[in-house]
N, CA, C and O atoms as CSV, one atom per row, in Angstrom:
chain,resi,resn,atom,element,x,y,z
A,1,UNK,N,N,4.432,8.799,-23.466
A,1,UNK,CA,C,5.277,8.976,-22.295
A,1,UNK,C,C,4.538,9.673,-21.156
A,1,UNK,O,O,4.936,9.421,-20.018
A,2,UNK,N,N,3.347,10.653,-21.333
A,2,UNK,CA,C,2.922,11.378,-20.304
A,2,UNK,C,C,1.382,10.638,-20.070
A,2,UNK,O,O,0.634,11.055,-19.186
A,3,UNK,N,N,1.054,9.652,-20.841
A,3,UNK,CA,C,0.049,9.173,-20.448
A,3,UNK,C,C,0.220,8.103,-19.369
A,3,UNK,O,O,0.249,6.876,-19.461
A,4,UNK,N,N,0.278,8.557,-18.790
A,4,UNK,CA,C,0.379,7.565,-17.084
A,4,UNK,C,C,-1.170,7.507,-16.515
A,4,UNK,O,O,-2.017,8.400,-16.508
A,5,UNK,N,N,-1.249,6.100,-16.024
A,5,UNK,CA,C,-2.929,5.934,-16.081
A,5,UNK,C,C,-2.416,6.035,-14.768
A,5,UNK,O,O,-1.390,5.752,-14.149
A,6,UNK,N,N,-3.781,6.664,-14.539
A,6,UNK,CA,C,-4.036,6.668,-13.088
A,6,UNK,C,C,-4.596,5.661,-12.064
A,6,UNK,O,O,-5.695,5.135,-12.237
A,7,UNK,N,N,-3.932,5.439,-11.147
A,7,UNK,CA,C,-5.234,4.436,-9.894
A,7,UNK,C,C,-6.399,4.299,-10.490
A,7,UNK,O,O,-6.951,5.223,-11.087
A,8,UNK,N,N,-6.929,2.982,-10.362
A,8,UNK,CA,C,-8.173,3.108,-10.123
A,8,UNK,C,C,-9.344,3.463,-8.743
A,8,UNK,O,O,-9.169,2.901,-7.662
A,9,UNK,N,N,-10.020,4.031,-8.863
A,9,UNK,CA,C,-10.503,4.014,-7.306
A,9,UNK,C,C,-11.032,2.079,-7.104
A,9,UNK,O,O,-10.614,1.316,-6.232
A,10,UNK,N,N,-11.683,1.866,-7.832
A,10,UNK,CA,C,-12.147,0.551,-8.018
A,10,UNK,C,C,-10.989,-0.565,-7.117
A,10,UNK,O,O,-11.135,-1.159,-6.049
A,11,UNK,N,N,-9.953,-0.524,-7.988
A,11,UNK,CA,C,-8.894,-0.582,-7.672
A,11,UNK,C,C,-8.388,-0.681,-6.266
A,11,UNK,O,O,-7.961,-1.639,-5.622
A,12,UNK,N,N,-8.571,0.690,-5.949
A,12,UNK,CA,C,-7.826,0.825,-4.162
A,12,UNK,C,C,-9.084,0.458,-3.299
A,12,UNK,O,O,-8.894,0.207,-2.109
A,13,UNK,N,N,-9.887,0.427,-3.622
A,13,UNK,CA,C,-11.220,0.257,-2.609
A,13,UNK,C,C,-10.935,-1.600,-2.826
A,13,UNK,O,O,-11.200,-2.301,-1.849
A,14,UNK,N,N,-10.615,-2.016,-3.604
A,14,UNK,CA,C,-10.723,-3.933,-3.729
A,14,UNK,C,C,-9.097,-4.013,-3.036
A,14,UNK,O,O,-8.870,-4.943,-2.263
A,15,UNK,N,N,-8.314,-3.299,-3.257
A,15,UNK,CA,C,-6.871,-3.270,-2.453
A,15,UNK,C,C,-6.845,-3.469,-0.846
A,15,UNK,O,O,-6.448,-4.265,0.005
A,16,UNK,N,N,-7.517,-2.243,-0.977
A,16,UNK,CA,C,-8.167,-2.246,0.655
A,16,UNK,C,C,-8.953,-3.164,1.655
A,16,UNK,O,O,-8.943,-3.449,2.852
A,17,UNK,N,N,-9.601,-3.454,0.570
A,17,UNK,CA,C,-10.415,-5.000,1.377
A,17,UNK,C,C,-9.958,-5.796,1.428
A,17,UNK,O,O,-9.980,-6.295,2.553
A,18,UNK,N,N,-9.238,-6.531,0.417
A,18,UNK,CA,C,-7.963,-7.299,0.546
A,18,UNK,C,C,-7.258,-7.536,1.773
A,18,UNK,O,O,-7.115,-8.530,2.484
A,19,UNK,N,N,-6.738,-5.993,1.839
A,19,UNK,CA,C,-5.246,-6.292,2.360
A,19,UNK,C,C,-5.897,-5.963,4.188
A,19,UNK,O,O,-5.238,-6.297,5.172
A,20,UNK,N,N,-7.327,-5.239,4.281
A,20,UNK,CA,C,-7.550,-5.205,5.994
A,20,UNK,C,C,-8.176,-7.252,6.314
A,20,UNK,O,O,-8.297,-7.667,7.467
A,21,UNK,N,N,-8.382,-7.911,5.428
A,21,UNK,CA,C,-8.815,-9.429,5.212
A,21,UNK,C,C,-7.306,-10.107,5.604
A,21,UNK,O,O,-7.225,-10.758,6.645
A,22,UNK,N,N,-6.237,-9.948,4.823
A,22,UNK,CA,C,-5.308,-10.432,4.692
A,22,UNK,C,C,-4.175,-10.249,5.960
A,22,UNK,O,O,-3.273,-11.023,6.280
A,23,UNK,N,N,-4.572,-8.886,6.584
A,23,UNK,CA,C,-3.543,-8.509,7.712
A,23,UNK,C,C,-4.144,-8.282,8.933
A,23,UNK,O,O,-3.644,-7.825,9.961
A,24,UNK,N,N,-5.390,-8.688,8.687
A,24,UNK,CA,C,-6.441,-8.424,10.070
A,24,UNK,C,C,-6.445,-6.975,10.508
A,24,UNK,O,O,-6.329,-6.721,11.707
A,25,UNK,N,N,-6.571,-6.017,9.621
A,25,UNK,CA,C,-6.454,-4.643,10.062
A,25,UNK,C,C,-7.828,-4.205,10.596
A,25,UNK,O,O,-8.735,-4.461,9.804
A,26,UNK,N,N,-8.154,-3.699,11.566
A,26,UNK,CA,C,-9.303,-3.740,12.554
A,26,UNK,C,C,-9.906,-2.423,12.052
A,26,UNK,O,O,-9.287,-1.423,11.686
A,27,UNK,N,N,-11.568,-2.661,12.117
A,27,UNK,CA,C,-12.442,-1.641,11.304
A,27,UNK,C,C,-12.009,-0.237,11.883
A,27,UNK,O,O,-12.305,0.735,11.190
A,28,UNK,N,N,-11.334,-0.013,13.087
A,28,UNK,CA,C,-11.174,1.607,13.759
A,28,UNK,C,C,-9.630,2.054,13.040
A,28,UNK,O,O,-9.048,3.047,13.476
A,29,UNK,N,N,-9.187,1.445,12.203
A,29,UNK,CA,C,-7.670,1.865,11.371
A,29,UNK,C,C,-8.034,2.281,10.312
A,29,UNK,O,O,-9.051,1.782,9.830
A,30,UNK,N,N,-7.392,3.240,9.657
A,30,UNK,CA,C,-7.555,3.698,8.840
A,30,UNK,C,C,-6.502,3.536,7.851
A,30,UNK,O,O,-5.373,4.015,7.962
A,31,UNK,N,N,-7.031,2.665,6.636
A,31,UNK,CA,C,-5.858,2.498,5.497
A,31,UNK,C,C,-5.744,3.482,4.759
A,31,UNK,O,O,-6.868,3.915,4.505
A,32,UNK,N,N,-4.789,4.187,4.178
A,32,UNK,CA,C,-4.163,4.946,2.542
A,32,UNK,C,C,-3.388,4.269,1.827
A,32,UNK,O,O,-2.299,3.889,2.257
A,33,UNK,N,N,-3.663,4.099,1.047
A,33,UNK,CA,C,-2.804,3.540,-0.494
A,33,UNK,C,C,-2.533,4.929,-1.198
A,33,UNK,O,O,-3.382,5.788,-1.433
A,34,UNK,N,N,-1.164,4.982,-1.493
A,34,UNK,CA,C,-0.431,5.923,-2.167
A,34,UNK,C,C,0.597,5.365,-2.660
A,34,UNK,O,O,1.510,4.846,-2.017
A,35,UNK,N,N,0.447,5.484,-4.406
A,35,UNK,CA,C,1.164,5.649,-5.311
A,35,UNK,C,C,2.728,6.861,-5.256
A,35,UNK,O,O,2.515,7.982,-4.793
A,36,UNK,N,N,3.883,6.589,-5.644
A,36,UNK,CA,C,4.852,7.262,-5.716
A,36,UNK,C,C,6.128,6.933,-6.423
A,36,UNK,O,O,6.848,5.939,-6.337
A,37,UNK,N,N,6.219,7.938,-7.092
A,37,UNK,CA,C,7.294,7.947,-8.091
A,37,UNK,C,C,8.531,8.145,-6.984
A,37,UNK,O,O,8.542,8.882,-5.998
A,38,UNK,N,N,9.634,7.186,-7.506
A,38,UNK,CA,C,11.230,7.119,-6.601
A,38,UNK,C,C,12.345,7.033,-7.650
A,38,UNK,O,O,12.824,6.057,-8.227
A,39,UNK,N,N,12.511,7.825,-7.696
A,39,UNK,CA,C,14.456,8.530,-7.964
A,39,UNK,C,C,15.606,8.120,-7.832
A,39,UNK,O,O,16.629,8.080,-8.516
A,40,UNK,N,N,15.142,7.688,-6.410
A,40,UNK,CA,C,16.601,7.089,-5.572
A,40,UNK,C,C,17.131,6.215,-6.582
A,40,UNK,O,O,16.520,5.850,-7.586
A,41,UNK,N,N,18.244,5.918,-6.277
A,41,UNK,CA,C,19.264,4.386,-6.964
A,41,UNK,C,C,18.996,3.127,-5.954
A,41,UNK,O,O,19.372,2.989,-4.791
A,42,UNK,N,N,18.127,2.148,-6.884
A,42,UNK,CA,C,18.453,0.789,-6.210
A,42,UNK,C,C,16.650,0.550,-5.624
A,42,UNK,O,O,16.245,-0.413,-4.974
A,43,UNK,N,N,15.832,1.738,-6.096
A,43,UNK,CA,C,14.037,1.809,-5.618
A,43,UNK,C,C,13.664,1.455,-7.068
A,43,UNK,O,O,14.374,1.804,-8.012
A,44,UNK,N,N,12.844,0.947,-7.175
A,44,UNK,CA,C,11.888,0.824,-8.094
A,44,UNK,C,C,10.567,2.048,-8.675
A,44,UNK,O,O,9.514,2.356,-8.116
A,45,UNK,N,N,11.021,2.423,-9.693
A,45,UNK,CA,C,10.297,3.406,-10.132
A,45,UNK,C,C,9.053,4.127,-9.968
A,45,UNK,O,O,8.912,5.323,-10.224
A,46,UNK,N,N,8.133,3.328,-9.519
A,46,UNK,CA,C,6.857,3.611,-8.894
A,46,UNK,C,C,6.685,2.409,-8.062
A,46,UNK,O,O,7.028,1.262,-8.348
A,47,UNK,N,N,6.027,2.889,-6.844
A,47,UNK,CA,C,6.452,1.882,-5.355
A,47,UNK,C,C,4.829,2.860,-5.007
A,47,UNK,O,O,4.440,4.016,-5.179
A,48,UNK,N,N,4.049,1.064,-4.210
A,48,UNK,CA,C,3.077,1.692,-3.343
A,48,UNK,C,C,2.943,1.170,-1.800
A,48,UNK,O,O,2.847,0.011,-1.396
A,49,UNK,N,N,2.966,2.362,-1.088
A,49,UNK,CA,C,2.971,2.277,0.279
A,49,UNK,C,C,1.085,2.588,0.636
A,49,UNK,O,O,0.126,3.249,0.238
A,50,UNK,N,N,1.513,1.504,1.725
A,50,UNK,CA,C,-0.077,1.106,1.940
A,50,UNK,C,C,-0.072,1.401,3.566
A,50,UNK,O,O,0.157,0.491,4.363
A,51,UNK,N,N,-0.362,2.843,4.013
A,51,UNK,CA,C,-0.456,3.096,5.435
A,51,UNK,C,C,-1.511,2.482,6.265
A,51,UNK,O,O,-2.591,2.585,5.683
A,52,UNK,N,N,-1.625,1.802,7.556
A,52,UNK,CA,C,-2.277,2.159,8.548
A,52,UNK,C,C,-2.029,2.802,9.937
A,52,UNK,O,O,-1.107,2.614,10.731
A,53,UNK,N,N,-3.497,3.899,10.032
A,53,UNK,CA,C,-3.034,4.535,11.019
A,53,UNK,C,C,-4.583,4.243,11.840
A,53,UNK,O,O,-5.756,4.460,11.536
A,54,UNK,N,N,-3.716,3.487,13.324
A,54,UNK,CA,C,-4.264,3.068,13.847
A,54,UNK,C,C,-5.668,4.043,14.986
A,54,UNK,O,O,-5.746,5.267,15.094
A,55,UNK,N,N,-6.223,3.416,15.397
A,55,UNK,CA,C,-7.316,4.227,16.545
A,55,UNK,C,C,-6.103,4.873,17.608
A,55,UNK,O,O,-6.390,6.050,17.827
A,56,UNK,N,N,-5.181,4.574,18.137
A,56,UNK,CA,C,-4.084,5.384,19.073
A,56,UNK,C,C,-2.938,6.509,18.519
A,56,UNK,O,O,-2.235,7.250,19.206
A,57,UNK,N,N,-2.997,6.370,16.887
A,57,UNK,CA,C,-2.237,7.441,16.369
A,57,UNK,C,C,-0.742,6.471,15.783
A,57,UNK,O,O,0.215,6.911,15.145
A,58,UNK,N,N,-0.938,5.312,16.180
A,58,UNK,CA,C,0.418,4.716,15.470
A,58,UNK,C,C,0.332,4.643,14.108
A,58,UNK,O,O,-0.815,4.794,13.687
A,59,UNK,N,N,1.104,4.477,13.357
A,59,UNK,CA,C,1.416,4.304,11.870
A,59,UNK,C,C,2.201,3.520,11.213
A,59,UNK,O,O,3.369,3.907,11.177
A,60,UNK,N,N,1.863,2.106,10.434
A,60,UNK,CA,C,2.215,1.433,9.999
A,60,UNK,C,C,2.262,1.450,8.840
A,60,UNK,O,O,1.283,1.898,8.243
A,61,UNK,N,N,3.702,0.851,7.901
A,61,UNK,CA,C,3.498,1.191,6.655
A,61,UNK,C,C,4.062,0.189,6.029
A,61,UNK,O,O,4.959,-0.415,6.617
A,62,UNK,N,N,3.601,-0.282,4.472
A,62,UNK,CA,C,3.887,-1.392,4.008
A,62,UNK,C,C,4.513,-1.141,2.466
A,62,UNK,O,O,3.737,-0.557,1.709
A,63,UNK,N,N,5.495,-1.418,2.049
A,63,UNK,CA,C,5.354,-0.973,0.673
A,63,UNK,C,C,5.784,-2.039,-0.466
A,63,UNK,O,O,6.706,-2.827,-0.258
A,64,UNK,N,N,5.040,-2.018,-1.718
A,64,UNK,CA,C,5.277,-2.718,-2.864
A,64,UNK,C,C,5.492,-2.171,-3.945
A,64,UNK,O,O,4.761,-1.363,-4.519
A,65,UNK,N,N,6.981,-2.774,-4.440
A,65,UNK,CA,C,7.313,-2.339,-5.540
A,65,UNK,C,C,6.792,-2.153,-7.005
A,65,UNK,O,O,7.477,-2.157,-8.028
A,66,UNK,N,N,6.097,-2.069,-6.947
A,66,UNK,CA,C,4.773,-1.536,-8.188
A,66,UNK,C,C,3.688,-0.588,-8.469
A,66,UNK,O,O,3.211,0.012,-7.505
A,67,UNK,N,N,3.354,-0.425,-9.318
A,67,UNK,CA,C,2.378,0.734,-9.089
A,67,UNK,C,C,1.005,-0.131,-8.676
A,67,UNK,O,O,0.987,-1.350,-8.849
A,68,UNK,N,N,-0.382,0.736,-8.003
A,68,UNK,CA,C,-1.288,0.366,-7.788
A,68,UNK,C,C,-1.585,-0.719,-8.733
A,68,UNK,O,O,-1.481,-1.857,-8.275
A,69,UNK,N,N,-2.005,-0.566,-10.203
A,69,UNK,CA,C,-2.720,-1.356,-10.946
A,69,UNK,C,C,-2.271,-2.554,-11.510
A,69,UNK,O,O,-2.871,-3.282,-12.300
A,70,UNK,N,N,-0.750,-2.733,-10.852
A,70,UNK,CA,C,-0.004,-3.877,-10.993
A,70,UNK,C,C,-0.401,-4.805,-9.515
A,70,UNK,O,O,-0.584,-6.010,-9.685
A,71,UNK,N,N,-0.511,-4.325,-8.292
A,71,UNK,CA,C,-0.715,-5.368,-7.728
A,71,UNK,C,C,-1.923,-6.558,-7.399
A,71,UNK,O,O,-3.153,-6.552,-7.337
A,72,UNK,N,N,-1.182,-7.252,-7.283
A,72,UNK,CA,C,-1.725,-8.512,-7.086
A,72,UNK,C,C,-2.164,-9.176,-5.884
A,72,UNK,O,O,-1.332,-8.803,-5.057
A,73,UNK,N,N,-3.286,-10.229,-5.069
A,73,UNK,CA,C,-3.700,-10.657,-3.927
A,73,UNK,C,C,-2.193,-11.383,-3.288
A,73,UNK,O,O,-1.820,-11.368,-2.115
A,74,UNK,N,N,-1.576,-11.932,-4.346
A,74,UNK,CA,C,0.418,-12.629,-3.607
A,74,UNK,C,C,0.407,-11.607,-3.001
A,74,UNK,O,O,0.277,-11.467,-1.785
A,75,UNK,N,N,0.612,-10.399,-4.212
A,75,UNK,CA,C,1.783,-9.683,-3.671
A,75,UNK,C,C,1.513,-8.842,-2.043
A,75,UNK,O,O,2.434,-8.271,-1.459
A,76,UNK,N,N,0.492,-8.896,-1.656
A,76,UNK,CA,C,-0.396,-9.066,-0.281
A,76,UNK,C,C,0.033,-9.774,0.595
A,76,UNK,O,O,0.844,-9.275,1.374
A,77,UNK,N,N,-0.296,-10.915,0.728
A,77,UNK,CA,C,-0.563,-12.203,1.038
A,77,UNK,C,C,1.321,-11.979,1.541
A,77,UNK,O,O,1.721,-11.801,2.692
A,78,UNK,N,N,2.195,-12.066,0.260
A,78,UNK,CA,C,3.392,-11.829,0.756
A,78,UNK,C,C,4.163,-10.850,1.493
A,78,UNK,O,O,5.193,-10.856,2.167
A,79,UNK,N,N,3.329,-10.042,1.137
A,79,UNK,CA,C,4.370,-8.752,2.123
A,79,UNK,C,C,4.717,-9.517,3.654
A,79,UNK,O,O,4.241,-10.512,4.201
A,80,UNK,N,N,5.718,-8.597,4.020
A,80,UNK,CA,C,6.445,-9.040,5.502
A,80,UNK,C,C,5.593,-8.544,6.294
A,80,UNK,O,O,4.785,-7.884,5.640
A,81,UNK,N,N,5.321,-8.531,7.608
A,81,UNK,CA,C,4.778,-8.359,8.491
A,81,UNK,C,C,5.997,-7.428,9.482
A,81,UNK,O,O,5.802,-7.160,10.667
A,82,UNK,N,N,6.911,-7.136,8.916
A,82,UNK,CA,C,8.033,-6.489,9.165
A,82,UNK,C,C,7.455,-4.937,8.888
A,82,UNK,O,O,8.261,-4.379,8.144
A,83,UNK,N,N,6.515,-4.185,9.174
A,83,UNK,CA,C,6.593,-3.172,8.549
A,83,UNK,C,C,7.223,-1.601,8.999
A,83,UNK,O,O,7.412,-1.671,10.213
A,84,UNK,N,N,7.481,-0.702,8.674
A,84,UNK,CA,C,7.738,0.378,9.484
A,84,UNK,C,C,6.884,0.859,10.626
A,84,UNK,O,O,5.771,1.167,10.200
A,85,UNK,N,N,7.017,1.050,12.039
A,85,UNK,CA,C,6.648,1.586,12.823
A,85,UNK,C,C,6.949,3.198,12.876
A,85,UNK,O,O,8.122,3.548,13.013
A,86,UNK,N,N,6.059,4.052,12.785
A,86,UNK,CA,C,6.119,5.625,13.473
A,86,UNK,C,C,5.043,5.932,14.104
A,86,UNK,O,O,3.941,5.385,14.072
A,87,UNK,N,N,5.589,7.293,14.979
A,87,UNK,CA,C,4.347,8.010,15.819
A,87,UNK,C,C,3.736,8.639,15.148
A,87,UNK,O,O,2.766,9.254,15.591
C-alpha cells in the first residue's frame, strides 16, 4: 500500500519532449509536470498537470487523469487545447 513508485525522471524528460512536439510549446516556456494526489468527489485519484509558463509570465495548464507513468503519446495528442489560463 505505501509502495507508490515514483516518476520517473526518464519519464518526465520523454513527457516533455513529447508534449512541447505535440503542442508547439516554444523553447523560451518553461514546462512542469506534477504528479498529485485528489480527494475531491468525482477527480481521479492521482491526476497530472502539465504547466507552461510562458517567456511573459502567463500560465497554462493541462491536466490528465493519471499518474505520470501511466501516460501515454494519445493521451497527449488528445488533450484539449482548452486549457486553463492564469497570471
Amino acid at each position: 500500500m505505501f509502495n507508490k513508485k515514483k516518476p520517473n525522471v526518464e519519464m518526465i524528460r520523454s513527457l516533455k519532449k513529447i508534449f512541447s512536439e505535440k503542442k508547439q510549446i516554444p523553447d523560451t516556456s518553461l514546462l512542469s509536470i506534477a504528479e498529485l494526489s485528489c480527494h475531491e468527489p468525482n477527480c481521479p485519484p492521482i491526476e497530472t498537470i502539465i504547466t507552461e509558463r510562458t517567456i511573459d509570465g502567463k500560465l497554462n495548464n493541462w491536466r490528465i487523469g493519471k499518474p505520470i507513468n501511466d501516460i501515454l503519446e494519445s493521451d497527449i495528442i488528445n488533450l484539449s487545447d482548452t486549457h486553463n489560463h492564469s497570471h
